[in-house]
C-alpha positions as CSV (number, residue, x, y, z in Angstrom):
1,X,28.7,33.7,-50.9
2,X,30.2,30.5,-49.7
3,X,33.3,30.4,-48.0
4,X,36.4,28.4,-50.2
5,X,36.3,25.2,-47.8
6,X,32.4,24.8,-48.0
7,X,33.7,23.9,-52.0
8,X,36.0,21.7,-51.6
9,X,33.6,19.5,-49.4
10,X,34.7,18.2,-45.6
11,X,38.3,18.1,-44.4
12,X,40.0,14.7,-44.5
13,X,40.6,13.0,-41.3
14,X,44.3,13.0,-39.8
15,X,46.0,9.7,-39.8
16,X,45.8,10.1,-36.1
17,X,42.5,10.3,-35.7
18,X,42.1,6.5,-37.0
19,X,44.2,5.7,-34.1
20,X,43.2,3.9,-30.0
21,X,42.6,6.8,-27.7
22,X,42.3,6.6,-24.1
23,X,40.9,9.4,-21.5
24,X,43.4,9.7,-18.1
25,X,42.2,11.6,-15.2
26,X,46.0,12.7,-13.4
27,X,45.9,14.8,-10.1
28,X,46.5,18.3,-10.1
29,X,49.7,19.8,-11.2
30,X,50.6,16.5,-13.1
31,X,49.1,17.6,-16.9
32,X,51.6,21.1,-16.5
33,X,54.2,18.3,-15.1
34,X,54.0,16.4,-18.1
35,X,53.8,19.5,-20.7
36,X,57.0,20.9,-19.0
37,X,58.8,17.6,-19.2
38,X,57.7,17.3,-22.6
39,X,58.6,20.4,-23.7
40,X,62.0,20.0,-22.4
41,X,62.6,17.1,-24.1
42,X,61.3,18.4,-27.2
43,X,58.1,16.6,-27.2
44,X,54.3,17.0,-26.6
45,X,52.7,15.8,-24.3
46,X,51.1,12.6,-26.0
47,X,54.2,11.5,-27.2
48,X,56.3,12.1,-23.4
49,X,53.4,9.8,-22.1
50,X,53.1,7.6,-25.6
51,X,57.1,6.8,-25.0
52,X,57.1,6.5,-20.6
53,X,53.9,3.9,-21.6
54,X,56.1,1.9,-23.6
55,X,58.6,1.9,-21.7
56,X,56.7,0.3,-19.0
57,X,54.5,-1.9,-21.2
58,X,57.4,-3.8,-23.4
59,X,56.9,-5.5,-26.6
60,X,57.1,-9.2,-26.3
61,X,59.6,-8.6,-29.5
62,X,62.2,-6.8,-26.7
63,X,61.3,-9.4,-23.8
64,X,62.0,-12.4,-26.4
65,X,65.6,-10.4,-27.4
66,X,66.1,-10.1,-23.8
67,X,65.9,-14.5,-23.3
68,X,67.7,-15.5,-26.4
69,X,71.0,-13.1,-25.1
70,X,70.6,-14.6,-21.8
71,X,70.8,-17.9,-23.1
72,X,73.6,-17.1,-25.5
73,X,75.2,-15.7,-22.4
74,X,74.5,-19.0,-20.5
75,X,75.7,-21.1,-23.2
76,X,79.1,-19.2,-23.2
77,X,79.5,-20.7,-19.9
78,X,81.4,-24.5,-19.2
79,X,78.3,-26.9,-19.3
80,X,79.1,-27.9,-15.5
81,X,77.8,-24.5,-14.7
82,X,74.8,-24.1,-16.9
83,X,72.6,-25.5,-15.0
84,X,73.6,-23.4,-11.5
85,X,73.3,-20.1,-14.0
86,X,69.8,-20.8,-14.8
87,X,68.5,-21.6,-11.5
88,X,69.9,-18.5,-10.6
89,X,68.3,-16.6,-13.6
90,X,64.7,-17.9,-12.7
91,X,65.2,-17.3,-9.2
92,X,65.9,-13.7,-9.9
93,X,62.9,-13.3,-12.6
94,X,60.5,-14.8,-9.9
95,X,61.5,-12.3,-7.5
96,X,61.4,-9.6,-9.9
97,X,57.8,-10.6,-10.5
98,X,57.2,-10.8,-7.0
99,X,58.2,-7.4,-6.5
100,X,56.3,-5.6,-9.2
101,X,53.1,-7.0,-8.5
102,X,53.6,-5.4,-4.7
């Protein structure tokens, strides 16, 4: 006799299955690191590392959010100073590039 599930044909694929996956080797102790922070936060562990990711890799939606309140910012400021205030801004992105590619 066949089991039930061999009747009602294959299982259909998860949602999640459909989507990018990416294999990470991490040194020892870091996977238990990661399920323990995870679990504290009330996470697994794909989604603690699916959230730190994009954190670090921002949309260009938040980066673009980011320059049009600067320049609303700047613009709040008397005209003779515009100009000083973005120098000043560029300056400080420049060396914030700089630094993270150290």
């Amino acid at each position: 006799m066949k089991s039930p599930s061999a009747k009602r044909g294959p299982k259909p694929k998860s949602p999640s299955r459909e989507l990018d996956k990416i294999i990470i080797r991490v040194p020892d102790g870091m996977r238990e690191q990661i399920q323990s922070v995870a679990a504290i936060n009330g996470r697994s562990a794909n989604e603690e590392l699916v959230l730190l990711l994009g954190r670090a890799y921002r949309p260009e939606e938040i980066i673009s959010k980011y320059i049009l309140d600067i320049a609303d910012l700047v613009k709040s400021f008397p005209d003779d100073q515009q100009k000083d205030l973005w120098r000043s801004i560029i300056q400080k992105i420049e060396a914030a590039s700089l630094s993270a590619r150290s």
